[in-house]
C-alpha positions as CSV (number, residue, x, y, z in Angstrom):
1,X,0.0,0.0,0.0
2,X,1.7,3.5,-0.8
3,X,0.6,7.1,0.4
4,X,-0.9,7.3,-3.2
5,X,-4.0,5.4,-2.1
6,X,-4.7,7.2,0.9
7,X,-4.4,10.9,-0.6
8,X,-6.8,9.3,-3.8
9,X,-9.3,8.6,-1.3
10,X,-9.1,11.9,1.0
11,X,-9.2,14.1,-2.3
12,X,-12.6,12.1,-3.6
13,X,-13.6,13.1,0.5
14,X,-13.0,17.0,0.0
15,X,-14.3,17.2,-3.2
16,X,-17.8,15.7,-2.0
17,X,-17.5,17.9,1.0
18,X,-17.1,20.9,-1.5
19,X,-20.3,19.6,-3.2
20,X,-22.1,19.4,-0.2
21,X,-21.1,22.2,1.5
22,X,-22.1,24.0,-2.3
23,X,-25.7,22.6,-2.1
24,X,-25.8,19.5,-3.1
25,X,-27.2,17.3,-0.6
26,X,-28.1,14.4,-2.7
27,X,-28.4,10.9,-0.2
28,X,-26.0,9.2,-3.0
29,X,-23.4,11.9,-2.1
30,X,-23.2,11.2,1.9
31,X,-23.1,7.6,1.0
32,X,-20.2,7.9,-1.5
33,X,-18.8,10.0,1.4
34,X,-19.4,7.7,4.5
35,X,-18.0,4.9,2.0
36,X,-14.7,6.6,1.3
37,X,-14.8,7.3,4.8
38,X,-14.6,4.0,6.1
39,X,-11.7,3.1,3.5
40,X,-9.6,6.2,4.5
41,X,-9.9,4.6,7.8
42,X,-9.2,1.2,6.8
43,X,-5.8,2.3,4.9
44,X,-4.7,4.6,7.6
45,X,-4.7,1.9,9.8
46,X,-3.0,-0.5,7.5
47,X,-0.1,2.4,7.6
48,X,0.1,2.5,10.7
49,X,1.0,-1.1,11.0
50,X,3.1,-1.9,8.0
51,X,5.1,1.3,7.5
52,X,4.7,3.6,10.8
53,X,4.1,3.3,13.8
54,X,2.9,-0.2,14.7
55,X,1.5,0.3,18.0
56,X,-1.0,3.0,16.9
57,X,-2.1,0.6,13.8
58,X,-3.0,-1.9,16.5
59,X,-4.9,0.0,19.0
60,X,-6.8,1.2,15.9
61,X,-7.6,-2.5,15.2
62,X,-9.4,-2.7,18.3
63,X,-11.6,0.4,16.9
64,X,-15.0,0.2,15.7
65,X,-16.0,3.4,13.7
66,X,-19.2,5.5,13.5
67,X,-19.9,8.6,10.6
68,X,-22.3,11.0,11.7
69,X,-23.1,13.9,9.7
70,X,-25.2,14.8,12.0
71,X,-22.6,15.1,14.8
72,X,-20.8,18.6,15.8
73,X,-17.9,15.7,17.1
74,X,-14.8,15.9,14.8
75,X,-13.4,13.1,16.5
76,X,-14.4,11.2,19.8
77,X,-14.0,7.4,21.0
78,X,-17.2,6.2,22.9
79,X,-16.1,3.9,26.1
80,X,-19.9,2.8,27.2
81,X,-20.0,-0.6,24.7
82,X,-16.6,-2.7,23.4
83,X,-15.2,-2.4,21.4
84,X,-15.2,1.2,21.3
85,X,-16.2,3.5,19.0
86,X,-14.8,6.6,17.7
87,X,-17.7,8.8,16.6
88,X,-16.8,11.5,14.1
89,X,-18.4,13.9,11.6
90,X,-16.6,13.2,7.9
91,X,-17.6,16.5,7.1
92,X,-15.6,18.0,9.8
93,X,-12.9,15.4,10.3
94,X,-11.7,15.5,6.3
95,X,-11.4,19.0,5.8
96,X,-8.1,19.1,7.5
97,X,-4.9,17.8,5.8
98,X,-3.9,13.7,6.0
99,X,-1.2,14.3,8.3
100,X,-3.8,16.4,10.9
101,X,-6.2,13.5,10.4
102,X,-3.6,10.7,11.6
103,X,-2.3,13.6,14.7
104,X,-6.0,13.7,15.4
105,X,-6.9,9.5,15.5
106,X,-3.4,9.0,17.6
107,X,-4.5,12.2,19.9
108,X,-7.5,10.4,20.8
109,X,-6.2,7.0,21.2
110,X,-3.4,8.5,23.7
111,X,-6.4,9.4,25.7
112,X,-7.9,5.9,25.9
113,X,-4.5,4.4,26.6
114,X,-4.0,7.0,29.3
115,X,-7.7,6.4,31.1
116,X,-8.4,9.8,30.6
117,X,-12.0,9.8,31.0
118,X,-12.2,7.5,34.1
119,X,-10.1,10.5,35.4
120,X,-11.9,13.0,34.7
121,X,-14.9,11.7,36.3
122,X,-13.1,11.0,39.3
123,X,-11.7,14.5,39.6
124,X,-14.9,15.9,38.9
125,X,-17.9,14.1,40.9
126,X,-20.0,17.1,41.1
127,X,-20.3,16.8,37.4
128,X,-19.5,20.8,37.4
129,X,-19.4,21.5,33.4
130,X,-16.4,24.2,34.2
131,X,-14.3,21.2,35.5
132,X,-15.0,19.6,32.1
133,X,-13.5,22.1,30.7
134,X,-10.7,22.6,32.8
135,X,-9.8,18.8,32.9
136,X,-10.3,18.6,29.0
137,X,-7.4,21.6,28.2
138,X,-5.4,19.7,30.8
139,X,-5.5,16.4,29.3
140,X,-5.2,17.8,25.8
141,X,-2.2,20.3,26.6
142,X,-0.5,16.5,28.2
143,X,-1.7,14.2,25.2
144,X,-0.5,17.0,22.2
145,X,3.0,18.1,23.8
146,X,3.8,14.4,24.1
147,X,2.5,13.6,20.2
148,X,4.9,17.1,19.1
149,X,7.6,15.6,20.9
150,X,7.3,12.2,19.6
151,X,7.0,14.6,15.8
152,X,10.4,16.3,16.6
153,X,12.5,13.6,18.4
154,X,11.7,10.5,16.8
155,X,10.8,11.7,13.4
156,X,7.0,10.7,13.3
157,X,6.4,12.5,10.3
158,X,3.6,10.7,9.4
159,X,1.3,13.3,11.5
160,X,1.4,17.1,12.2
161,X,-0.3,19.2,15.0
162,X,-3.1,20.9,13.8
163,X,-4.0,24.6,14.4
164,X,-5.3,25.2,17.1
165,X,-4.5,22.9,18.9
166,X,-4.2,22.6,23.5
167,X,-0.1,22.8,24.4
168,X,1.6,23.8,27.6
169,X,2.2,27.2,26.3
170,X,-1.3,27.5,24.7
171,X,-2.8,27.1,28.7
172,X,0.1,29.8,29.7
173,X,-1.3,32.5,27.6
174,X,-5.1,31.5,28.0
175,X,-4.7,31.8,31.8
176,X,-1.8,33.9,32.5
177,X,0.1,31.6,34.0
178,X,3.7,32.7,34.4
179,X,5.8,29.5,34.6
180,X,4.5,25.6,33.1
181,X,7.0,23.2,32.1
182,X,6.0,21.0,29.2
183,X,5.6,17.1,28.6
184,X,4.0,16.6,32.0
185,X,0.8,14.3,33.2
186,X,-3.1,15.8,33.1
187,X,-3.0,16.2,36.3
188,X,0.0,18.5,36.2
189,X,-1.8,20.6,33.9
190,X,-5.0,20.1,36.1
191,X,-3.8,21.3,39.1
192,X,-2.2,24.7,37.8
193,X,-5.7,25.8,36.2
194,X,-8.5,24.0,37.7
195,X,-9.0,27.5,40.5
196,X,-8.4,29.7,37.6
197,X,-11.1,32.2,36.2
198,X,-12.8,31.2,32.2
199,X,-11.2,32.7,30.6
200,X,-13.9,33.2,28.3
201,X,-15.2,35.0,30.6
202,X,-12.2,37.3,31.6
203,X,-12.0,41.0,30.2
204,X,-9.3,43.0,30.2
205,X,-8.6,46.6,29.7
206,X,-4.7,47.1,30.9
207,X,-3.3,48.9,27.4
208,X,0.0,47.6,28.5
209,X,-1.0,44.1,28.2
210,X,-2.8,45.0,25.0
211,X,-0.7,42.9,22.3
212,X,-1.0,40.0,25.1
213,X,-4.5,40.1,25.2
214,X,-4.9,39.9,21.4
215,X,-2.6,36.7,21.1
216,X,-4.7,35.5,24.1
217,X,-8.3,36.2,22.5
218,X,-7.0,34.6,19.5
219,X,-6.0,31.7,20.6
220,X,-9.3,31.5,22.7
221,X,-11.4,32.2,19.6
222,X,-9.3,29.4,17.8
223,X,-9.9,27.1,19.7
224,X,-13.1,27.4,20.2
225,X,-13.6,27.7,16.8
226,X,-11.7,24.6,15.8
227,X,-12.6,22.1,19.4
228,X,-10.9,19.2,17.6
229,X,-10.1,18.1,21.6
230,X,-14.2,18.0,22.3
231,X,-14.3,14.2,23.6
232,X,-18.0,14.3,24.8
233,X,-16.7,12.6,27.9
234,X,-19.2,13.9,30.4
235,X,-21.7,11.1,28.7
236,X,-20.2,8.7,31.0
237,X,-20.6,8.5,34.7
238,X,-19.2,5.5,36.1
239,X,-15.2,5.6,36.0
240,X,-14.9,1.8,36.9
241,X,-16.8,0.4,34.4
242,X,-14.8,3.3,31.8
243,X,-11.7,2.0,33.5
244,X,-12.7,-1.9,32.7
245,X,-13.3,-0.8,28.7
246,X,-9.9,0.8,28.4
247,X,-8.1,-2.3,30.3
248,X,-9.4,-4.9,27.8
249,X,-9.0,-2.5,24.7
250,X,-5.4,-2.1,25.9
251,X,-4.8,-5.8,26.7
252,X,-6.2,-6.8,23.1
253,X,-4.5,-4.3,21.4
254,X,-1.0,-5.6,23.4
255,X,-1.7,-9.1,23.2
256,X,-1.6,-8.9,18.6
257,X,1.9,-7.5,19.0
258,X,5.0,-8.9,19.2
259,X,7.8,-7.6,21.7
260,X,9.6,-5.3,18.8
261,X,6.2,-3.7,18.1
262,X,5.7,-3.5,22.3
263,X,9.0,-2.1,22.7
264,X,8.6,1.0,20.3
265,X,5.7,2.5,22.5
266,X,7.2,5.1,24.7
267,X,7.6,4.8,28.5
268,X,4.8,5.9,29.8
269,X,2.1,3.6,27.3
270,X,3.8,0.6,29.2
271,X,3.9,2.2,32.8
272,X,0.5,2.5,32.1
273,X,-0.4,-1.3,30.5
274,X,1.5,-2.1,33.8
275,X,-1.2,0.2,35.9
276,X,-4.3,-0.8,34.4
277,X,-3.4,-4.0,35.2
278,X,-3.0,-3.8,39.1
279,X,-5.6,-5.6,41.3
280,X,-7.7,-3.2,42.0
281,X,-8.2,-1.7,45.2
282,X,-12.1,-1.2,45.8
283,X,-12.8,0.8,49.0
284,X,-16.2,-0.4,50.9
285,X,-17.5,3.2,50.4
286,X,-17.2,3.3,46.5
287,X,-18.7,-0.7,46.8
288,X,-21.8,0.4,48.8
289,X,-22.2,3.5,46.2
290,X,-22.2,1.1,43.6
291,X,-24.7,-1.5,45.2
292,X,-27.3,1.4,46.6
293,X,-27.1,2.5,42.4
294,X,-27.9,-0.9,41.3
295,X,-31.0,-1.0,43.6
296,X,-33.9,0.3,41.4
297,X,-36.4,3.3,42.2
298,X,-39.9,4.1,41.5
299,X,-40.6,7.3,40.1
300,X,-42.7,9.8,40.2
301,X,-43.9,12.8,39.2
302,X,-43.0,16.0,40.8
303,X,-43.3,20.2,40.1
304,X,-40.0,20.9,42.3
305,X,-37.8,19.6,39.5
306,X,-36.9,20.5,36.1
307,X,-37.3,17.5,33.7
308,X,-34.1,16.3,32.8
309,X,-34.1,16.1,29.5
310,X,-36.2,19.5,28.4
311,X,-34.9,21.7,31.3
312,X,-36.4,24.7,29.5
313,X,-40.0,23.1,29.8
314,X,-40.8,24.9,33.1
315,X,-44.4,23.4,32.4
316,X,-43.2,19.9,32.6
317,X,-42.9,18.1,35.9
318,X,-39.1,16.1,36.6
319,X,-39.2,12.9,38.2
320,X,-37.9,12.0,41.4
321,X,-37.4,8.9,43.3
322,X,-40.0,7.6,45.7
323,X,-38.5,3.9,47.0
324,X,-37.6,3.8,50.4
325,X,-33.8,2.4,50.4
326,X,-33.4,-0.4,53.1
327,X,-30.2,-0.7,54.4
328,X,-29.1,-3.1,57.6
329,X,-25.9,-2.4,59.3
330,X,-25.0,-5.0,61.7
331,X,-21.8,-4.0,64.0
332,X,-19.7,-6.5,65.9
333,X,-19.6,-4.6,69.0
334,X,-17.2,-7.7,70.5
335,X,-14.7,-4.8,70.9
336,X,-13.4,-4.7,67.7
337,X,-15.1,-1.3,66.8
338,X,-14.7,2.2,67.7
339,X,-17.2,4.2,69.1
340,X,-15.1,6.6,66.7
341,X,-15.5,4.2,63.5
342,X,-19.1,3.3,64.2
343,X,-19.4,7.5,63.8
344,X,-17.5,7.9,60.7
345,X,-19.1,4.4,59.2
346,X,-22.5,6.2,59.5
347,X,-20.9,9.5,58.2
348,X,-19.8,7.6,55.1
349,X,-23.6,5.9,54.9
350,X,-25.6,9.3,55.4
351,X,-23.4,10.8,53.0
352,X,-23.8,8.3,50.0
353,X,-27.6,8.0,50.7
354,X,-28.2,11.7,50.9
355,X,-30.8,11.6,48.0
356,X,-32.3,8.8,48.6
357,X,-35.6,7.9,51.1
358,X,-34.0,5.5,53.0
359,X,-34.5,3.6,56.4
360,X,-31.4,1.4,58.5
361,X,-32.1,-0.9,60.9
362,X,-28.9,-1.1,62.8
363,X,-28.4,-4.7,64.8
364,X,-25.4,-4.5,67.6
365,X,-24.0,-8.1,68.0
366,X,-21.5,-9.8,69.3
367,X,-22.3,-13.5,70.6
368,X,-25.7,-12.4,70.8
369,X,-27.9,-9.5,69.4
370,X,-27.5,-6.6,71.7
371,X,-29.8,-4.0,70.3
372,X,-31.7,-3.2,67.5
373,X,-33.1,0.0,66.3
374,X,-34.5,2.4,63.4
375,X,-32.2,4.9,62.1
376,X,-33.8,7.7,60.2
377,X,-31.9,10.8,60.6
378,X,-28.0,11.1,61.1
379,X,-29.1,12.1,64.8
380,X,-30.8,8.5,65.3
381,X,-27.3,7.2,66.0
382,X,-26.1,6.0,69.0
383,X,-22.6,6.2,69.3
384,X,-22.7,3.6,72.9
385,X,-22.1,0.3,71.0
386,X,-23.8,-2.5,73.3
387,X,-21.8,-5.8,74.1
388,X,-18.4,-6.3,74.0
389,X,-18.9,-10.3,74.3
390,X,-17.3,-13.0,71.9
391,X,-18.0,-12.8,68.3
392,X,-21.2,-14.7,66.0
393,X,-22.3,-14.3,63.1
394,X,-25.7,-16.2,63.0
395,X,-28.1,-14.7,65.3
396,X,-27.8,-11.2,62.9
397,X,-28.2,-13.7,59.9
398,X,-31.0,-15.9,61.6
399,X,-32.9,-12.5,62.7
400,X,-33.0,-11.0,59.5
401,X,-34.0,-14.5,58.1
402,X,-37.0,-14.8,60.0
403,X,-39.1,-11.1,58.5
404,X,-39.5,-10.7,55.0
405,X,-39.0,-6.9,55.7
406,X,-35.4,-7.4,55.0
407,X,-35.7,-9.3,51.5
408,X,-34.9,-6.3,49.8
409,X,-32.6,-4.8,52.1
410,X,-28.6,-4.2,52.0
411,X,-26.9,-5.9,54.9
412,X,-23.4,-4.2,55.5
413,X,-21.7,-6.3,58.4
414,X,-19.1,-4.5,60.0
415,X,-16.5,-7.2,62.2
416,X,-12.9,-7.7,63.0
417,X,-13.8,-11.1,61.3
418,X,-12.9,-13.5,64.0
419,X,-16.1,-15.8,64.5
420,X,-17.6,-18.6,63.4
421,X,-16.8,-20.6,60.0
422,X,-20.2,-21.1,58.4
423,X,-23.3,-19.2,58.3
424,X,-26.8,-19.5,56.7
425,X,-27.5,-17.9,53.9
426,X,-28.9,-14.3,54.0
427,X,-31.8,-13.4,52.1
428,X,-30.9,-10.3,51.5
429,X,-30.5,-8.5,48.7
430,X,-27.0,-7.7,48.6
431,X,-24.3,-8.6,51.4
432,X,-21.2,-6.8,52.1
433,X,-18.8,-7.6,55.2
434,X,-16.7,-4.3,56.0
435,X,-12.8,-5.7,57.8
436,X,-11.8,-3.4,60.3
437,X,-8.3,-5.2,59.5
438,X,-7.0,-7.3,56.9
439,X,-10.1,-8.8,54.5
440,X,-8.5,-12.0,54.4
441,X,-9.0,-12.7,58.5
442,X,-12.8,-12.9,57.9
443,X,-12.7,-16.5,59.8
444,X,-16.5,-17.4,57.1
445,X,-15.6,-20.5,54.2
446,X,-18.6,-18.9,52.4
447,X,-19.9,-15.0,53.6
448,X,-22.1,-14.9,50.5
449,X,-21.7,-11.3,49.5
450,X,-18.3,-9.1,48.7
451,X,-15.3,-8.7,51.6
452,X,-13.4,-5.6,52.0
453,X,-10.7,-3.8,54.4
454,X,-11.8,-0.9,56.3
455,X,-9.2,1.2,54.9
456,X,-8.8,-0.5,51.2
């Protein structure tokens, strides 16, 4: 395959796009387009693989493809089905030069590899559309030095940064910072302009300044104009699942190359294969968020929220939920915890359930059942744990056994783990045994539900 066939194809794409763009709007025409499309696609990847940069070619493999003409996306790879899917609008994507298309596919790719959007969710769980923002420039100004370095030092001159695009010294004039060193990390980046003003939103009148400003507000109005780093990653909310997408694609992608092809990809593509690839460590908070978010709500109607998806429809009602959340926290109170954990424990609870209706039964144990009572208001809690006795299981399993009130509840057994080896079967919904120490000293063959450290 020579560069022959690839600039053939992308010159039959821009003149169809001059058609369109002219008037013509035939359905024949966007076919002929999303056909050469597909094939551009097809023979960048191919050289990738046999004449570039192998590594790229491969990950691109692992790529499904979606035209949209529809789509304000120039380029954008989807993580919420696998493979994943990079999204784009042909009639955006192809009007830039070859070279600015491959910059563009390996600038997104670098992005997946690096778990970007599982990060940005992370750093942002507010969902604050300024963060967005902010964490977007900061991952793109890490992503495009590292592809202008890889350009300059080791002659990739297969691709060329685009105009316009997010570098270190592009977020130096944009927010007036006065020192940023280049070829760092997102977060890097992050941290340096998350607190700073929009500047979109910044004027500025100093006539001393006045050539500044005029770089600045064109830079600003190129990029805006241009947004070939909008990555529509806000779509997603669940980083875990995200991060679960990006480890197989990765692993796939690695597992068709041989160790030449592995060992061109630069340092930090294999720290990070080596990352993705740690056990992960799942704190019990994040696990209860994630159980509460599988338990389904009814809904209904209601006139003190906007709907969600017409928020300028003040005349229609949002939806709310209106299922009571059951949750059963049963603490060993054998002297293996705190009056000081059972506080922050319920801390931790009230604050993950804060929008829910929700009522805990909390059952106080240790070779017997000590208390029980209803919690439901923060104030409810008694900090006095009863008992102090040996450690059981059983009569918090047998109790809960014996009323059907708690088939639909969440039983979160908090314990040192010492007690007995087997246990009936809760009929629960979901079970989930908080360590105060290690999770491997809960003394149960079979606890029937997930185990975790306290501080995991």
């Amino acid at each position: 395959m020579t560069n022959n066939n690839i600039t053939e194809c992308l010159y039959r794409i821009k003149e169809n796009i001059k058609a369109v763009e002219n008037g013509r709007r035939e359905p024949i025409l966007l076919e002929d387009i999303k056909s050469d499309f597909y094939h551009l696609l097809e023979l960048i990847k191919l050289f990738m693989i046999s004449e570039r940069d192998s590594y790229y070619g491969y990950f691109m493999m692992n790529l499904s493809f979606n035209a949209d003409f529809y789509s304000n996306t120039i380029a954008a790879i989807g993580l919420d089905s696998y493979p994943p899917v990079m999204n784009s609008n042909p009639l955006l994507l192809c009007n830039f030069s070859l070279k600015e298309i491959m910059f563009i596919i390996c600038h997104e790719i670098e992005h997946i590899i690096l778990n970007h959007p599982a990060e940005m969710i992370k750093s942002n769980p507010t969902g604050n559309s300024d963060i967005y923002e902010k964490f977007n420039l900061a991952a793109d100004a890490s992503v495009n030095d590292r592809l202008r370095y890889e350009i300059a030092a080791e002659n990739r001159k297969f691709m060329t940064v685009p105009d316009g695009c997010i570098l270190s010294e592009t977020l130096k004039k944009m927010f007036r910072l006065r020192n940023i060193r280049p070829l760092e990390n997102y977060s890097y980046y992050f941290n340096l302009i998350k607190d700073k003003a929009n500047p979109d939103n910044e004027n500025d009148n100093t006539g001393s300044q006045e050539s500044d400003s005029e770089e600045r507000d064109d830079i600003i109005t190129r990029y805006n104009c241009v947004r070939i780093d909008d990555h529509n990653w806000s779509d997603s909310d669940d980083a875990d699942e995200i991060t679960e997408v990006v480890k197989e694609f990765i692993n796939t992608s690695a597992e068709m190359m041989d160790d030449e092809i592995r060992g061109l990809m630069p340092a930090h593509y294999l720290e990070q294969i080596k990352l993705i690839n740690e056990p992960p460590k799942i704190s019990w908070q994040k696990l209860l968020k994630k159980y509460i978010g599988t338990i389904t709500a009814d809904k209904k109607r209601t006139r003190t929220r906007l709907n969600r998806r017409q928020p300028n429809r003040y005349d229609l009602s949002g939806e709310m939920n209106d299922k009571i959340l059951k949750i059963t926290v049963a603490i060993d109170t054998s002297a293996s915890v705190t009056d000081k954990e059972v506080s922050m424990i319920f801390n931790e609870i009230f604050a993950i359930i804060s929008k829910r209706k929700y009522c805990i039964t909390v059952i106080e144990c240790d070779s017997e059942i000590q208390r029980i009572y209803t919690v439901r208001k923060p104030s409810d809690v008694r900090s006095d744990v009863a008992g102090r006795g040996g450690t059981e299981f059983s009569p918090v399993i047998e109790y809960i056994n014996s009323d059907k009130y708690f088939r639909d509840s969440l039983l979160i057994y908090f314990t040192d783990g010492y007690g007995e080896d087997k246990i009936p079967r809760p009929l629960t919904y979901r079970n989930l045994w908080v360590i105060t120490g290690d999770k491997n000293e809960l003394s149960l063959r079979n606890p029937y539900g997930n185990v975790v450290g306290f501080e995991n």
